[in-house]
C-alpha positions as CSV (number, residue, x, y, z in Angstrom):
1,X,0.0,0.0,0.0
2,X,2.4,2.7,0.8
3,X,4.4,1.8,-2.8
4,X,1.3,2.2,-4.5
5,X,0.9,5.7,-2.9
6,X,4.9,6.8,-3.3
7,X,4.1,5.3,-6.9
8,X,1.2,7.9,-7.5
9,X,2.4,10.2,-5.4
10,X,5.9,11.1,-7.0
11,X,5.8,9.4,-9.8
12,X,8.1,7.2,-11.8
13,X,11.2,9.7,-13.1
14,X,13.3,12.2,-10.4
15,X,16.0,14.5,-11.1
16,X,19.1,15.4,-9.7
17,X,20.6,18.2,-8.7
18,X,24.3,19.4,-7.3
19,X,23.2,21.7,-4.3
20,X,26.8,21.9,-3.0
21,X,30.9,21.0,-3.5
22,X,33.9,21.7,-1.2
23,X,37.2,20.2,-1.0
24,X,35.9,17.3,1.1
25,X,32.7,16.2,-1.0
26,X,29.8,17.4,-3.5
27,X,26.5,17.5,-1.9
28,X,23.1,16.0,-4.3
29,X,19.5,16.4,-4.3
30,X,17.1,13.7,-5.2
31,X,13.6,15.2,-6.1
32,X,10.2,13.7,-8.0
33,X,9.8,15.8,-11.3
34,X,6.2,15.0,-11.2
35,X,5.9,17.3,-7.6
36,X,8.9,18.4,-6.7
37,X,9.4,16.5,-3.5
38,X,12.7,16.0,-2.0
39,X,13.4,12.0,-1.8
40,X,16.9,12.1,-0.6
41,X,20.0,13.6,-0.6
42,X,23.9,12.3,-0.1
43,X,27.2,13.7,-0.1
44,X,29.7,12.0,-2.2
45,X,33.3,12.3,-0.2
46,X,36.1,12.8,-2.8
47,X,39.2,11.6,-0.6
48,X,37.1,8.0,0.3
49,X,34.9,7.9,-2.6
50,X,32.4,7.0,0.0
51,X,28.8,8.2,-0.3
52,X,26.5,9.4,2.6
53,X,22.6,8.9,2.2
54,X,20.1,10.9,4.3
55,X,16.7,11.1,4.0
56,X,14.6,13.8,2.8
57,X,12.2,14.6,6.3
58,X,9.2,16.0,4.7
59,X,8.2,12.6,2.5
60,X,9.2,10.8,5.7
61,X,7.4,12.7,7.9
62,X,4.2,12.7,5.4
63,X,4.8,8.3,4.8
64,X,5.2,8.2,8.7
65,X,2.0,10.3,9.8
66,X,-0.3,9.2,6.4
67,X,0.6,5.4,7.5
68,X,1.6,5.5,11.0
69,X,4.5,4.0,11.7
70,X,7.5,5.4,12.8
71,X,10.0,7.7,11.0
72,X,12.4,4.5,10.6
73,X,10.0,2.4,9.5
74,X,8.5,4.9,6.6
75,X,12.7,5.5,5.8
76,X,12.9,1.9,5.3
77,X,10.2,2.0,3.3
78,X,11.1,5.2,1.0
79,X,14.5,3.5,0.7
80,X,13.4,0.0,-0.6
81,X,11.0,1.8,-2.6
82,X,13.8,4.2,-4.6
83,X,16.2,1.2,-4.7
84,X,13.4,-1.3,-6.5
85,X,11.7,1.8,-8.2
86,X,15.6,2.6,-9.7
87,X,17.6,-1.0,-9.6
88,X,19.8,0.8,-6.9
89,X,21.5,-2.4,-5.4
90,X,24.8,-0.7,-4.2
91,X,24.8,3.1,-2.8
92,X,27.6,4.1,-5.5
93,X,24.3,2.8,-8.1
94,X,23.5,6.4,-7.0
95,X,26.1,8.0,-9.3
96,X,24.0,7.5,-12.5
97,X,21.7,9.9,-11.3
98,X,25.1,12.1,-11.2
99,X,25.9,11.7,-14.9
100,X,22.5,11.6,-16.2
């Protein structure tokens, strides 16, 4: 139920969007084009070539309160969601948004 409402509600296709870069890592923004909703955001750490992943708080908060479950829980969720909605299997699968 809540994949069928993340489904409708931001639709299929997101952009991405450098919001930030310093001399430790470069900063992106997931978002829904269909509403504009900020999924998630990571940092991508240049030294490490690690990447960070953090939620986006307003769809969490809305899957968390709509469904009532906690705000892991709905994270979970969102995350599973993106990875199966995107064939994200490892976190650096988030670089293609990066290049696209």
């Amino acid at each position: 139920m809540v994949y069928k409402f993340l489904d409708d509600y931001l639709g299929d296709e997101v952009t991405c969007i450098k919001t930030g870069s310093t001399n430790r890592c470069d900063s992106y923004d997931i978002f829904s084009k269909k509403n504009k909703s900020l999924i998630l955001f990571f940092k991508v750490y240049h030294k490490e070539g690690n990447i960070a992943i953090f939620r986006g708080n307003k769809l969490n908060d809305i899957v968390s309160n709509l469904f009532s479950m906690g705000n892991e829980e709905s994270t979970s969720i969102i995350r599973d969601w993106f990875a199966d909605k995107h064939d994200i299997v490892k976190v650096k699968d988030l670089m293609k948004f990066v290049r696209s």
